[in-house]
py3Dmol code that shows the C-alpha trace and the ligand (Angstrom):
import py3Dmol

protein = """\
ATOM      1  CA  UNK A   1       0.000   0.000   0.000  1.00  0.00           C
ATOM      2  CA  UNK A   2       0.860   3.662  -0.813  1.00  0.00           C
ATOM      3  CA  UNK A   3      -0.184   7.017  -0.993  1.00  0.00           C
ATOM      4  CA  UNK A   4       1.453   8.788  -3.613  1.00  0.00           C
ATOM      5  CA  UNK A   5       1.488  12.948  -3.913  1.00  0.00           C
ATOM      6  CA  UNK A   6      -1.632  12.575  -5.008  1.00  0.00           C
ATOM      7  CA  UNK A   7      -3.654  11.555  -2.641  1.00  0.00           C
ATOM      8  CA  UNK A   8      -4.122   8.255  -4.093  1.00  0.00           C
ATOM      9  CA  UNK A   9      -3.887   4.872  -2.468  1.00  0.00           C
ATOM     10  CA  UNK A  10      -3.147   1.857  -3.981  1.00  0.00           C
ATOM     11  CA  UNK A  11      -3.274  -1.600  -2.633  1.00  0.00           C
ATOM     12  CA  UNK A  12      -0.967  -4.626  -4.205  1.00  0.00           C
ATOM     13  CA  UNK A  13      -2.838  -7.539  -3.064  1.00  0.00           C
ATOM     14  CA  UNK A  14      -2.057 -11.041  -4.590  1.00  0.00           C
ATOM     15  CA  UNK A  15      -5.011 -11.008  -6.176  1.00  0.00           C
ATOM     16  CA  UNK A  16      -6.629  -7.826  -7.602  1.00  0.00           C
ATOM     17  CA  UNK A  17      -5.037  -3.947  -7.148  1.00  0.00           C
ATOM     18  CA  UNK A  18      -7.905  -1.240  -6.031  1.00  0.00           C
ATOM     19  CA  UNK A  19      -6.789   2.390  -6.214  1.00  0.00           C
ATOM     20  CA  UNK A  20      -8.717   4.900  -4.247  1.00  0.00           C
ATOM     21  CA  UNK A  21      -8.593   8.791  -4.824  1.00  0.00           C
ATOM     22  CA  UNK A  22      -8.887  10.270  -1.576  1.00  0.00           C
ATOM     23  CA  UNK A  23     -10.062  13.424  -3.578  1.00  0.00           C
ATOM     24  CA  UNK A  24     -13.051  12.255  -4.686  1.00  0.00           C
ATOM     25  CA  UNK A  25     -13.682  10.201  -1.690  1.00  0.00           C
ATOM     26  CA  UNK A  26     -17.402  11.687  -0.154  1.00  0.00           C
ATOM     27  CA  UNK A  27     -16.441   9.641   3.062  1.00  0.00           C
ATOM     28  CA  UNK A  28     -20.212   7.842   2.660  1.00  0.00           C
ATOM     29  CA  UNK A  29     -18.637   5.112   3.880  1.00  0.00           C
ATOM     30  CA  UNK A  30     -20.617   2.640   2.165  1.00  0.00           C
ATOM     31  CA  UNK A  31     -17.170   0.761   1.442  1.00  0.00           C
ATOM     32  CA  UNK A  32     -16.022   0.280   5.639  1.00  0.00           C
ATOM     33  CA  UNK A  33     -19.878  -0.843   6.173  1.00  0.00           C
ATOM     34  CA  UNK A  34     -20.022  -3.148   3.164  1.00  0.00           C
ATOM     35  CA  UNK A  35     -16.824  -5.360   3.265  1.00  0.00           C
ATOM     36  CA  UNK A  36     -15.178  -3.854   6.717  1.00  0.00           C
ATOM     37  CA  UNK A  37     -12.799  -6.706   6.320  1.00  0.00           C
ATOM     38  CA  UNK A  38     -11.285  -5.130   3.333  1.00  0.00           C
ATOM     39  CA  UNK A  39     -12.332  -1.419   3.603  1.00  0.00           C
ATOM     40  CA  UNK A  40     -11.197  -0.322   6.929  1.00  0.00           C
ATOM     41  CA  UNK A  41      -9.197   2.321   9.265  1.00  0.00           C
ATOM     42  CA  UNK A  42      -6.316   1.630  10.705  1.00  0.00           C
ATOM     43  CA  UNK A  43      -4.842   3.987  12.999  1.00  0.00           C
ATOM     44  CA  UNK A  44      -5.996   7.119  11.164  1.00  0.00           C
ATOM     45  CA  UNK A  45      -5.258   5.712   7.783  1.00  0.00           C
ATOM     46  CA  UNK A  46      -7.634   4.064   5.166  1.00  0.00           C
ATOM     47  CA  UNK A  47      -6.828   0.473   4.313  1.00  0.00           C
ATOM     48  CA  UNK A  48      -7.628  -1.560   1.791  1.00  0.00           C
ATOM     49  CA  UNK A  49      -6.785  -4.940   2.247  1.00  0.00           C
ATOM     50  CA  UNK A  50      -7.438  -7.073  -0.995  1.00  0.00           C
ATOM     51  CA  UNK A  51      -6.135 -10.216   0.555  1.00  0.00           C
ATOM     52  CA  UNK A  52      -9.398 -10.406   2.944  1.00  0.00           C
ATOM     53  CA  UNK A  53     -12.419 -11.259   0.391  1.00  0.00           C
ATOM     54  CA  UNK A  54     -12.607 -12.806  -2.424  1.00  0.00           C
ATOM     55  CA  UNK A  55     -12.677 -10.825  -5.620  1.00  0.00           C
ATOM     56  CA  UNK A  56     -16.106 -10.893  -6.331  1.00  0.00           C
ATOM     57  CA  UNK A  57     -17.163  -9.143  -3.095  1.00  0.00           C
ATOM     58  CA  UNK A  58     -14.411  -7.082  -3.918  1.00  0.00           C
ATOM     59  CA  UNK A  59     -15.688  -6.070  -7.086  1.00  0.00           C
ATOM     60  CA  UNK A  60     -19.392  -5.697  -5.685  1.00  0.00           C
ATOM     61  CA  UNK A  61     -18.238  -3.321  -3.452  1.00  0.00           C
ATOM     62  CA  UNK A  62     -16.196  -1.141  -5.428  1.00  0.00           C
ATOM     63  CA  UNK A  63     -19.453  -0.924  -7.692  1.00  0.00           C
ATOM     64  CA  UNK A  64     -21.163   0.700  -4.936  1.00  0.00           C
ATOM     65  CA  UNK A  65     -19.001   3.366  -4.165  1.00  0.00           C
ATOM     66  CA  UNK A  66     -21.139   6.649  -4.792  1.00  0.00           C
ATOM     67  CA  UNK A  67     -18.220   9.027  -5.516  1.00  0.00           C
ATOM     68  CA  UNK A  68     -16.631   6.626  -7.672  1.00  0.00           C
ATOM     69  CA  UNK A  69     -13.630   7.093  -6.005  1.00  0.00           C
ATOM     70  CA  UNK A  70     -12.822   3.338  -5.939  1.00  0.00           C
ATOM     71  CA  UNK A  71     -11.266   2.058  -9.251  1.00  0.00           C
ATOM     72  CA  UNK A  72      -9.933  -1.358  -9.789  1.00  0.00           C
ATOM     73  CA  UNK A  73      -6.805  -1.671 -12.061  1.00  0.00           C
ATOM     74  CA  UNK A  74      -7.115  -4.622 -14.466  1.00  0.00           C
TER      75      UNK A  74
END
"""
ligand_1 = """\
8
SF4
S -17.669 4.005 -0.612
Fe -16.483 5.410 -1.886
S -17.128 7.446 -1.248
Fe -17.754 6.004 0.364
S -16.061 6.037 1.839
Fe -15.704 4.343 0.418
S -14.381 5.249 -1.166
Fe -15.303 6.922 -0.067
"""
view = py3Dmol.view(width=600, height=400)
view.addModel(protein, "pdb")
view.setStyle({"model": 0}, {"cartoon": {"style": "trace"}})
view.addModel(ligand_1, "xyz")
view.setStyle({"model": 1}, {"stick": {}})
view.zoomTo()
view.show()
């Protein structure tokens, strides 16, 4: 994981990559609610941990972001 000078973060799980643009974030939270084993806060920082769901859930949750500030690099 990293947050580059952009405000982005990007997660390198094994499986799948998920950027999110802190930006465009509306902090709805619909994300940390929906898969909170994935989407979460750890000490202050947003965390996305692609190594905790499978990629479908993954996937299904990223489509509900309202802000579309989840992307998923394929
Ligand atoms: S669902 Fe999207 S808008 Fe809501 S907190 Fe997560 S990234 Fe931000």
């Amino acid at each position: 994981m990293q947050i580059d000078a952009h405000n982005f973060l990007l997660t390198e799980g094994t499986k799948m990559e998920v950027k999110w643009d802190q930006d465009v974030c509306s902090h709805a939270g619909v994300c940390v609610n929906s898969l909170p084993k994935v989407f979460k806060v750890e000490d202050g920082s947003f965390v996305i941990d692609t190594d905790a769901a499978s990629e479908a859930e993954i996937r299904g949750t990223v489509s509900k972001c309202p802000s579309g500030a989840l992307t998923i690099k394929d």
